[in-house]
C-alpha positions in Angstrom: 103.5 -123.7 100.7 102.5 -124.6 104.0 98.5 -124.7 104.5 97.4 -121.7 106.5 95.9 -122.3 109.2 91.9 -121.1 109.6 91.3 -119.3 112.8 89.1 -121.0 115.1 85.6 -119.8 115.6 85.4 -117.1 118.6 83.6 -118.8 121.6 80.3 -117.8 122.0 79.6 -116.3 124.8 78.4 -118.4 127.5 75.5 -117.7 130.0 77.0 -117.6 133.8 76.5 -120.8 135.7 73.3 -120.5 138.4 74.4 -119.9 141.9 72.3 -119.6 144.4 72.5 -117.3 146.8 72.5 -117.4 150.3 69.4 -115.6 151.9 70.5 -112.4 154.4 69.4 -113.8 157.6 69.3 -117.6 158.4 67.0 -118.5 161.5 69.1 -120.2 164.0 66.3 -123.1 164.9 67.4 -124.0 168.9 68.6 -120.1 169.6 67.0 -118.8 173.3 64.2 -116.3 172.9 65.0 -113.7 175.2 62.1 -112.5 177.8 60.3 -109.3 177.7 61.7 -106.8 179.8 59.2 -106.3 182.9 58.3 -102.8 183.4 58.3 -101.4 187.3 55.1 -100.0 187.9 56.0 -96.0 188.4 55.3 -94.2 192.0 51.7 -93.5 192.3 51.9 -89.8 193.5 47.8 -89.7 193.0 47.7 -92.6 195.5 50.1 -91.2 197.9 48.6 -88.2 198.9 45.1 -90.1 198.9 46.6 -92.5 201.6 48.2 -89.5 203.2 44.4 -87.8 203.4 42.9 -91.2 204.6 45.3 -91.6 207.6 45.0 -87.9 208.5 41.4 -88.1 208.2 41.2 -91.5 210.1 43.2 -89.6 212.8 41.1 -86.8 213.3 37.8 -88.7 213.1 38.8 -90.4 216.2 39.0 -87.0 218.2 35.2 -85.8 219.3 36.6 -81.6 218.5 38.1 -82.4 215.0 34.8 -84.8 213.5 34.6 -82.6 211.1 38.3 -82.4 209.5 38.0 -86.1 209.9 34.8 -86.4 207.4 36.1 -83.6 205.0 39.6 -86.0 204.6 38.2 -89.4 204.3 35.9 -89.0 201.2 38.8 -86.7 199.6 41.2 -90.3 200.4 38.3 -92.3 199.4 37.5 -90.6 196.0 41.3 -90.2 194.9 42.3 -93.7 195.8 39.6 -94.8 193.4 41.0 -92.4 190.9 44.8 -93.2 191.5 43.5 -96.9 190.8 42.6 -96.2 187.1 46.1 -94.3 186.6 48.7 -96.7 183.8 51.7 -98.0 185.0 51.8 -96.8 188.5 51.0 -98.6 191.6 48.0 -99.8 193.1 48.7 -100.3 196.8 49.1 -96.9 197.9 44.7 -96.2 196.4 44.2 -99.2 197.7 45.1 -98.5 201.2 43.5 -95.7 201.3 40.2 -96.8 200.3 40.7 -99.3 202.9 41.3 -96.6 205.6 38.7 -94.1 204.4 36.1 -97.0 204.8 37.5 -98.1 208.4 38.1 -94.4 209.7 34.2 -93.9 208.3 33.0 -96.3 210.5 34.9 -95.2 213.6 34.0 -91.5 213.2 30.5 -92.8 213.4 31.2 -94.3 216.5 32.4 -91.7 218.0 29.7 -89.1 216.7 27.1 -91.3 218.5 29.0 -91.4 222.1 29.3 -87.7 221.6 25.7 -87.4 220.8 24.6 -89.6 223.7 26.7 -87.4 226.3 24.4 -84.6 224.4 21.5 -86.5 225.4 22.5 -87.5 229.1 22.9 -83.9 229.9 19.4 -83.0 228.2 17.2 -85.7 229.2 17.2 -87.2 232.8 15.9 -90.3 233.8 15.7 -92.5 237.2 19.0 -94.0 238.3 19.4 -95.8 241.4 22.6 -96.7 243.3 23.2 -99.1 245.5 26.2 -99.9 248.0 24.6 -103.1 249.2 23.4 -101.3 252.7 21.1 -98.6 251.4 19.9 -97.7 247.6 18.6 -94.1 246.8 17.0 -93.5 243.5 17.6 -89.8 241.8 14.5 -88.5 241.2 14.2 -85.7 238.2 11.7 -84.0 240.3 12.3 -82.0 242.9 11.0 -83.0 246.9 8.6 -80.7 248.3 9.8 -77.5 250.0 8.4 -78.6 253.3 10.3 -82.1 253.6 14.2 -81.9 254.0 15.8 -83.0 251.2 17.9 -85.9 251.9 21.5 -86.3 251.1 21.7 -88.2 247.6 24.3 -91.3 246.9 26.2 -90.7 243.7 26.8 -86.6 243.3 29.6 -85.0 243.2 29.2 -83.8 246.5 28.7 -87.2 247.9 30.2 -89.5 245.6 29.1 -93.5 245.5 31.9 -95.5 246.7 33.9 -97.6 244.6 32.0 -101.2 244.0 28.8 -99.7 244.3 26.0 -100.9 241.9 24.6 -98.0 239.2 21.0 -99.3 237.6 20.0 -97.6 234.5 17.2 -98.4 232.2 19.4 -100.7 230.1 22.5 -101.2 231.7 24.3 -101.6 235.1 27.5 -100.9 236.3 30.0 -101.5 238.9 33.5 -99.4 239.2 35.4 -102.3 240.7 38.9 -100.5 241.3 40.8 -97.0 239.9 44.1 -97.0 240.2 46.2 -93.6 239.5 49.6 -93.3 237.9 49.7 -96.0 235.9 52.0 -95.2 233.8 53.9 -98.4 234.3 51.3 -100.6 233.1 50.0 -98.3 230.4 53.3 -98.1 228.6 54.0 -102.0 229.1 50.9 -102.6 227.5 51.9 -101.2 223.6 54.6 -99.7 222.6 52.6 -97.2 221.0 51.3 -95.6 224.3 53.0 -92.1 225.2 53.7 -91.2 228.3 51.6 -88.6 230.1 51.8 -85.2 229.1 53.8 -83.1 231.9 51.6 -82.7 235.0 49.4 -85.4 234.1 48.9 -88.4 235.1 47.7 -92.3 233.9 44.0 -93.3 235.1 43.3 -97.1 234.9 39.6 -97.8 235.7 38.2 -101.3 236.0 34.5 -102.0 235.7 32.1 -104.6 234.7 28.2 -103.8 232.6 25.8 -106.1 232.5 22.7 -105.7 229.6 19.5 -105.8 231.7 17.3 -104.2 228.5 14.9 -106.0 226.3 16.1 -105.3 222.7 16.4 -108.8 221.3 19.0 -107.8 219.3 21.3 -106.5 222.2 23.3 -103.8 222.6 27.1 -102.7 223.1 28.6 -101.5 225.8 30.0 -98.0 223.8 26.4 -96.9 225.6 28.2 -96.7 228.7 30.6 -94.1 229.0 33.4 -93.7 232.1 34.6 -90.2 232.4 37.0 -88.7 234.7 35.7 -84.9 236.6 38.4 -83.0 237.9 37.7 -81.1 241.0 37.6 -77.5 238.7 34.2 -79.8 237.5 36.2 -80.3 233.6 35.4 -83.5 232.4 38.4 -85.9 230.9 37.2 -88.7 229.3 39.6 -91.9 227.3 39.3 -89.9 223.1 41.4 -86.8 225.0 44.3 -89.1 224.1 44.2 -92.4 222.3 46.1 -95.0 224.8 45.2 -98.9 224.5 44.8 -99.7 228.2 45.9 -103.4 229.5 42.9 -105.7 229.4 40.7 -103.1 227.6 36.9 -103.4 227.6 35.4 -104.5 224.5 32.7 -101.6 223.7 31.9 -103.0 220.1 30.8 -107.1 221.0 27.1 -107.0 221.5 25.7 -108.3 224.8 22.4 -109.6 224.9 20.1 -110.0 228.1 22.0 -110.4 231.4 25.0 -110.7 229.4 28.1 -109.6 231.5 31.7 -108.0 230.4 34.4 -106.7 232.9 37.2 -104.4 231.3 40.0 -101.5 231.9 39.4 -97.8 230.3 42.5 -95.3 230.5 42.4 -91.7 231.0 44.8 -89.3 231.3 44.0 -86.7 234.2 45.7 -84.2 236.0 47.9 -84.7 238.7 47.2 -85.0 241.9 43.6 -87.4 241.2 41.4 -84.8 243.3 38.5 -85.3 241.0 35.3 -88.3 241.1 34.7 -90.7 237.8 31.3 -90.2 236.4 29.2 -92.7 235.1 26.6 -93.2 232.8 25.1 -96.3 232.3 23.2 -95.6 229.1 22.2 -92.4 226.7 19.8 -91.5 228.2 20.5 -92.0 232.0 21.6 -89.8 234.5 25.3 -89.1 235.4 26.2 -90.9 238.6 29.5 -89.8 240.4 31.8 -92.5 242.1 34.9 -91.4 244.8 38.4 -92.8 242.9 39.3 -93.8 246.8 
C-alpha cells in the first residue's frame, strides 16, 4: 500500500511587504515663483471733483467781481484733496493737484484783493502828485485854490491829459508811460497761444512803462502798487484782470525793488474800439490818479 501522502501545512499568512508611499505633492526645487499681480490704483472720483473745484476756484479768484466764488471753491478743493488722499486703492495725483492749486490760487486771490483794495484807497484818500513833462511840473493839490485867484489849468486830468513820457512822482513810486500802442492783436496773440482774441468791438491795448522805488522801506516793495488802467471816454475804467492775456515782455509786478531800483515792462488791456479814452495812472495806494493822452 502506497504511503499516503500528509498534506502540507497551510501557509501562514504573511504580513504585506512595506512600501512606501509617495507623498501627494513633491516640491519642484528650481520651479519660477510667479509675481504678485500689481493692482491699478482705481479712479479717484473724490480727487477729481476736488481738482475740478481748485481750478474753478483758482479761476475765479483771479477776477476782482467773482473773489468770493473763488475763496468759497479753493478751501472746498483744498479740504477734499486732503481727504481723497486718505481714500484705499485709488489715486493720489488728482488730491494732490488740487491741494497744489488751492494753495497757489490762495495766494493769487490775495493778490488781487489787495490791488482791489488799494484802487479803494486811491479814490478815498488823496495825496500830492506831481507831473512833470521836462518843461513845466504842476503838483495836484488836495485843496482847493482860493476863490479870488484863477485856478490854473492842471497837467494830468482827464481834461488835460499828461502827454506820453511824462514823469508821475508819487510818495513811493514814479512812473513814466513810455509808448501805447492800440490794436495789438498781432503781438498779443504771437505772444502765447493761450491769448484770445478780442471780443467783437474791442480792441488789444499794449502799454509800455518803466517804475522806479523812490520810498524808504528797507525791505522794498513791488511794483503790483502801481496800477495802469485804461478810461474810456464814457469815464468806465478797463483795467488788465477784465481779461487774463500775457502781454509780450510783461512787467514783473511780484520781484521786489528796493531804493531807486528801476523795471520797464508791457501791461495789456482790452478796450473798446476806436481808443478815444486816456490811461490812468497810479503810482502807489494811496496816490492820486494821474491821466496820460494814448497819442
Amino acid at each position: 500500500m502506497t504511503d499516503s501522502q500528509q498534506p502540507s501545512p497551510a501557509p501562514q499568512d504573511q504580513p504585506p511587504a512595506y512600501q512606501p508611499q509617495q507623498p501627494a505633492y513633491q516640491p519642484q526645487y528650481g520651479a519660477p515663483v510667479e509675481a504678485p499681480v500689481k493692482v491699478k490704483p482705481g479712479r479717484n472720483v473724490l480727487g477729481i471733483i476736488a481738482l475740478v473745484a481748485a481750478a474753478v476756484g483758482f479761476i475765479f479768484a483771479c477776477i476782482p467781481g467773482a473773489l468770493i466764488l473763488g475763496w468759497i471753491l479753493l478751501p472746498i478743493g483744498f479740504i477734499l484733496g486732503i481727504i481723497s488722499l486718505f481714500l484705499k486703492d485709488k489715486a493720489k495725483w488728482q488730491g494732490l493737484t488740487a491741494i497744489i492749486v488751492s494753495v497757489i490760487g490762495t495766494i493769487i486771490g490775495f493778490i488781487v484783493f489787495f490791488a482791489v483794495v488799494a484802487n479803494s484807497f486811491d479814490n478815498a484818500f488823496n495825496s500830492d502828485v506831481e507831473v512833470s513833462d521836462g518843461d513845466t511840473s504842476v503838483v495836484e493839490e488836495s485843496e482847493e485854490p482860493a476863490a479870488e485867484e484863477e485856478p490854473a489849468a492842471e497837467v494830468g486830468t482827464r481834461e488835460n491829459p499828461a502827454a506820453i513820457g511824462s514823469t508821475i512822482e508819487g510818495d513811493e513810486w514814479t512812473v513814466v508811460i513810455n509808448s501805447v500802442t492800440p490794436g495789438a492783436t498781432d503781438q498779443i496773440l504771437a505772444e502765447n497761444s493761450f491769448n484770445e482774441a478780442p471780443d467783437a468791438g474791442t480792441e488789444y491795448l499794449l502799454i509800455n512803462y518803466t517804475v522806479t522805488y523812490t520810498g524808504d522801506d528797507a525791505d522794498g516793495q513791488m511794483p503790483a502798487f502801481v496800477s495802469i488802467d485804461y478810461v474810456t471816454a464814457d469815464g468806465v475804467t478797463v483795467n488788465s484782470l477784465d481779461k487774463l492775456i500775457v502781454a509780450p515782455d510783461a512787467m514783473d509786478t511780484t520781484s521786489v525793488l528796493y531804493a531807486d531800483a528801476t523795471a520797464t515792462g508791457n501791461t495789456a488791456i482790452q478796450v473798446p474800439s476806436p481808443v478815444d479814452g486816456v490811461i490812468v495812472v497810479s503810482p502807489g495806494m494811496l496816490s492820486d490818479n494821474v491821466f496820460v493822452a494814448t497819442k
